[in-house]
N, C-alpha and C positions, 0 to 999 in steps of 0.2 A: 877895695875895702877888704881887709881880713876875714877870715873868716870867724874871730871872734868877735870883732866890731859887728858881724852880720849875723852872730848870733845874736849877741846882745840886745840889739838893734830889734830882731825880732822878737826876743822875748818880751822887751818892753809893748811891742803892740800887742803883743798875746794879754800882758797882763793888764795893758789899758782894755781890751775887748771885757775881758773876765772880770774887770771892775765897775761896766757901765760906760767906759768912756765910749769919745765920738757920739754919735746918735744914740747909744742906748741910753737907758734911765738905770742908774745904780739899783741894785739890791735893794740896798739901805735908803734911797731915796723912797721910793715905794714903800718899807717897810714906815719909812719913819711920817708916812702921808696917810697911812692908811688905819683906819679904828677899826681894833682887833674885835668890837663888838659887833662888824657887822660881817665877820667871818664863816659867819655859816648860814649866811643870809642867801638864799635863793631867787635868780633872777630868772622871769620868766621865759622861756625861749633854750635856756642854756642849759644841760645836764651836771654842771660840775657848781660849787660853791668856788667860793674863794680860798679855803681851806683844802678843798681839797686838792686845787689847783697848787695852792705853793708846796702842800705835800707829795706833790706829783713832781713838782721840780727837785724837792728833794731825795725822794724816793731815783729819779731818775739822774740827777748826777751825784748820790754817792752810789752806785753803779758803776756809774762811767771811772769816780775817782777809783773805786776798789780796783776794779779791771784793771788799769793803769799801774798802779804801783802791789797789786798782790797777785802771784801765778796762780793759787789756789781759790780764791774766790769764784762762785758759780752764780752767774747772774740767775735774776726772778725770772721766771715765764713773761713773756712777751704777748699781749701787752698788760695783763693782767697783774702780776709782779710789782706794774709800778706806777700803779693810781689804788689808791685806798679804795675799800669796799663802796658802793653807793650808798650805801646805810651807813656809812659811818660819818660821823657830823664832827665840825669842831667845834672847839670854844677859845674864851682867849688864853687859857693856859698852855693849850694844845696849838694855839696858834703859835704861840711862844718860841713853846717847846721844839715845834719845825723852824720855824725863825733861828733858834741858835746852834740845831742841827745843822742848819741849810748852811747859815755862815763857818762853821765850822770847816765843815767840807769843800766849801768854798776857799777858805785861805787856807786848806792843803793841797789843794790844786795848785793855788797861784804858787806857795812854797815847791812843788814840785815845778812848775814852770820857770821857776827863779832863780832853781840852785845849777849853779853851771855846770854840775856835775849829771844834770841829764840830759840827755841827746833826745831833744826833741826830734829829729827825723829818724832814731833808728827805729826799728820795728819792735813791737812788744813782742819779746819770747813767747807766751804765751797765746799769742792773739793771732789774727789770721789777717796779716799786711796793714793792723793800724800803727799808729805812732802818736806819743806823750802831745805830739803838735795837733792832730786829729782830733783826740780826744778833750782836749781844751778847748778846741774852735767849737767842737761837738757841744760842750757843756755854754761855752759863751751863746754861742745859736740860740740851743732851747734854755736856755734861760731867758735872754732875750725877747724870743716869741710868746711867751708864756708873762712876762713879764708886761708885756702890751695887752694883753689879754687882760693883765689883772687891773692894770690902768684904767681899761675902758670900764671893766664892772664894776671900779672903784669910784668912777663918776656916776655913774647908773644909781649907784646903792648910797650916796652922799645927796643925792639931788632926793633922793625919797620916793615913798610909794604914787 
């Protein structure tokens, strides 16, 4: 196989992972299951809302995207930086508002994993031995893991007190 059929090849699974395919659950499946009214609804046991939670995925990969494609950007404090205040509550406007953030950032990753013009294995100038490939699986992961998370309290918080 070439080496461009083998990029190609991989970038296609890069951007099935970053869409939900295989075993994950889409973004947008989630999004579009989930009532923005019970967003800032606390479950007991758990420190985070659901709001805070998808603001925390976004908080944490546009991060990951800026890093990637800008040498001046200086990420948040660790871990602090990239989960909203605990006082801070959402609503569904704010729920929204991270929803179309989240997506945003999301299809300029998959556009940066797309365009053949980036070398998914060379190493970020910038960075200290990651790569555009790294950083995508990075973002597919924790989106992913978080993304089960919101699954489960999205049953929890639908089935009622």
């Amino acid at each position: 196989m070439s080496q461009n059929k083998e990029d190609d090849s991989l970038r296609k699974h890069v951007l099935h992972l970053l869409r939900g395919g295989g075993a994950h659950m889409s973004f947008d499946e989630f999004i579009n299951s989930f009532p923005a009214d019970l967003c800032n609804r606390q479950i007991d046991g758990l420190p985070y809302t659901p709001w805070q939670i998808l603001e925390h995925m976004r908080l944490a990969q546009s991060d990951i995207l800026e890093f990637s494609r800008d040498a001046d950007h200086i990420s948040p404090e660790f871990p602090k930086g990239y989960w909203p205040k605990p006082d801070d509550f959402g609503n569904s406007d704010l729920w929204q508002k991270t929803v179309e953030e989240f997506r945003k950032d999301l299809h300029a990753m998959e556009a940066l994993v797309e365009d053949s013009s980036t070398d998914l294995h060379a190493k970020i100038p910038h960075g200290d031995g990651q790569t555009i490939l790294r950083e995508a699986l990075l973002i597919a992961d924790h989106n992913a893991y978080h993304l089960g998370a919101l699954a489960v309290m999205a049953r929890i918080l639908k089935a009622g007190p």
